[in-house]
C-alpha positions in Angstrom: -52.7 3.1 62.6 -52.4 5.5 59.4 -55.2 5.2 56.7 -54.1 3.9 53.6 -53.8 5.9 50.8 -57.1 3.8 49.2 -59.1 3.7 52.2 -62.8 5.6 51.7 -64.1 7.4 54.6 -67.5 6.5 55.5 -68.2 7.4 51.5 -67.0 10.0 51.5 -64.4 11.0 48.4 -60.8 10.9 49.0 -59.4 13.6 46.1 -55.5 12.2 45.2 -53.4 14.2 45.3 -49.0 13.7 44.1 -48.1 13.8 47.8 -50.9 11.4 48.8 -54.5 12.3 49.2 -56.9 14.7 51.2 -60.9 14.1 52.0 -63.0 17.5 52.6 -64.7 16.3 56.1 -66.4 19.3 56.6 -67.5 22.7 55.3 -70.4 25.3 56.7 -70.0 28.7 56.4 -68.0 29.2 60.0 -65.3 26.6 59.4 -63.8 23.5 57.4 -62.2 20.3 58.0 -60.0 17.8 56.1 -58.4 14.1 56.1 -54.6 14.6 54.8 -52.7 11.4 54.3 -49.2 12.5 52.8 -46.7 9.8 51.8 -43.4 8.9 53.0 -40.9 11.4 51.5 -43.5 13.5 49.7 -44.4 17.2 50.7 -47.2 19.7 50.4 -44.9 22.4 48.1 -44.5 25.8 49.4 -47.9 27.9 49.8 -49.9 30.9 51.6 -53.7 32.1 51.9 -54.5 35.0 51.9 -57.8 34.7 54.2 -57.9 31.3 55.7 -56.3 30.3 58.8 -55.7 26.9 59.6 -54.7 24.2 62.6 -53.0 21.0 61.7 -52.9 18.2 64.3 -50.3 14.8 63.5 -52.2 11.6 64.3 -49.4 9.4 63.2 -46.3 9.4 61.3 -43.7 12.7 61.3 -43.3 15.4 59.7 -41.2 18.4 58.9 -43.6 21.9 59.0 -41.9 24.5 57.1 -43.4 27.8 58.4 -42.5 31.3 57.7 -41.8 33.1 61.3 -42.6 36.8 62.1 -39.6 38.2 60.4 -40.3 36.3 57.1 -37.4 33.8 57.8 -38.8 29.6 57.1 -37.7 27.6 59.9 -38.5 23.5 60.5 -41.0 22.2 63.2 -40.5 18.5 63.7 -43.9 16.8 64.4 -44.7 13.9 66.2 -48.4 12.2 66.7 -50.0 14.7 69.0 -48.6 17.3 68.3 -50.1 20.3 66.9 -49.6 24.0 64.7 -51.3 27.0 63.6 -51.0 28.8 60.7 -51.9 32.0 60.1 -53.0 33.9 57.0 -49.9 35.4 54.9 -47.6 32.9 56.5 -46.1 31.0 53.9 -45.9 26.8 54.8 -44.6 23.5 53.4 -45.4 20.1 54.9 -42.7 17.2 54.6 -43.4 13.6 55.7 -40.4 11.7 56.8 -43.3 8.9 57.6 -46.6 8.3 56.1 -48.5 11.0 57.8 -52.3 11.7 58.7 -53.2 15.1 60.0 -56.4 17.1 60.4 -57.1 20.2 59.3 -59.4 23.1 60.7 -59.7 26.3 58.9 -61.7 28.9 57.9 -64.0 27.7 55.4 -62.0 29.7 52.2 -60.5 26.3 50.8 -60.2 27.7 47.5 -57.5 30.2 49.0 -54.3 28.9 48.3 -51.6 30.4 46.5 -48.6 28.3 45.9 -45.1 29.8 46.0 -43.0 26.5 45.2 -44.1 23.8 43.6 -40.7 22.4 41.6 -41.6 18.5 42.6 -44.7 18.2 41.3 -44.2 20.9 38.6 -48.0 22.5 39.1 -49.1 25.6 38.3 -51.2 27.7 40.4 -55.2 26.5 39.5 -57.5 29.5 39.6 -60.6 26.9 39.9 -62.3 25.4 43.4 -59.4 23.7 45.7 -59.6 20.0 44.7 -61.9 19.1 47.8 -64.8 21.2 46.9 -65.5 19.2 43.5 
């Protein structure tokens, strides 16, 4: 069952976010981990890093991946619960839930590297400060 887009985890924050929320599970100077609930018909806008390198896995709902391939051309990945993706650095991404969504994230540990491309929905500007996690 999805967590609710309320629901604390063990104390630890949940930072909302317009497409949902995300928790910060984990962070040491090898790797980093996050919570990511993302709300029916909400998306994670348009976005690359530079350094970090991440691993998404679906534990429950579906979701579109938008991911840039090796000749620079976006193509869709439908997810279902299991499944999994890798992202590397430079390769631009957009996440769309067509359920409410949980995933996990691993990555490198640079969570303030994230530069986004498209953001029309949610009309924010790129934030030169920490990622919202690491407050």
């Amino acid at each position: 069952m999805p967590m609710r887009s309320s629901t604390p985890l063990n104390g630890r924050p949940v930072v909302p976010q317009p497409w949902g929320w995300e928790m910060l599970w984990t962070l040491t100077p090898r790797y980093a981990s996050k919570v990511l609930f993302i709300r029916r018909g909400h998306e994670i806008p348009l976005q690359y890093h530079r350094e970090k390198e991440e691993s998404f896995l679906l534990r429950s709902g579906r979701l579109i991946f938008v991911i840039e391939d090796r000749e620079g051309d976006l193509r869709e990945i439908w997810l279902d619960p299991g499944d999994s993706l890798h992202v590397l650095p430079g390769r631009r991404h957009r996440v769309i839930a067509l359920e409410d969504s949980e995933v996990l994230e691993v990555s490198t540990p640079e969570i303030d590297d994230v530069e986004r491309v498209e953001d029309l929905r949610y009309r924010r500007r790129p934030d030169p400060g920490l990622h919202s996690s690491a407050h």
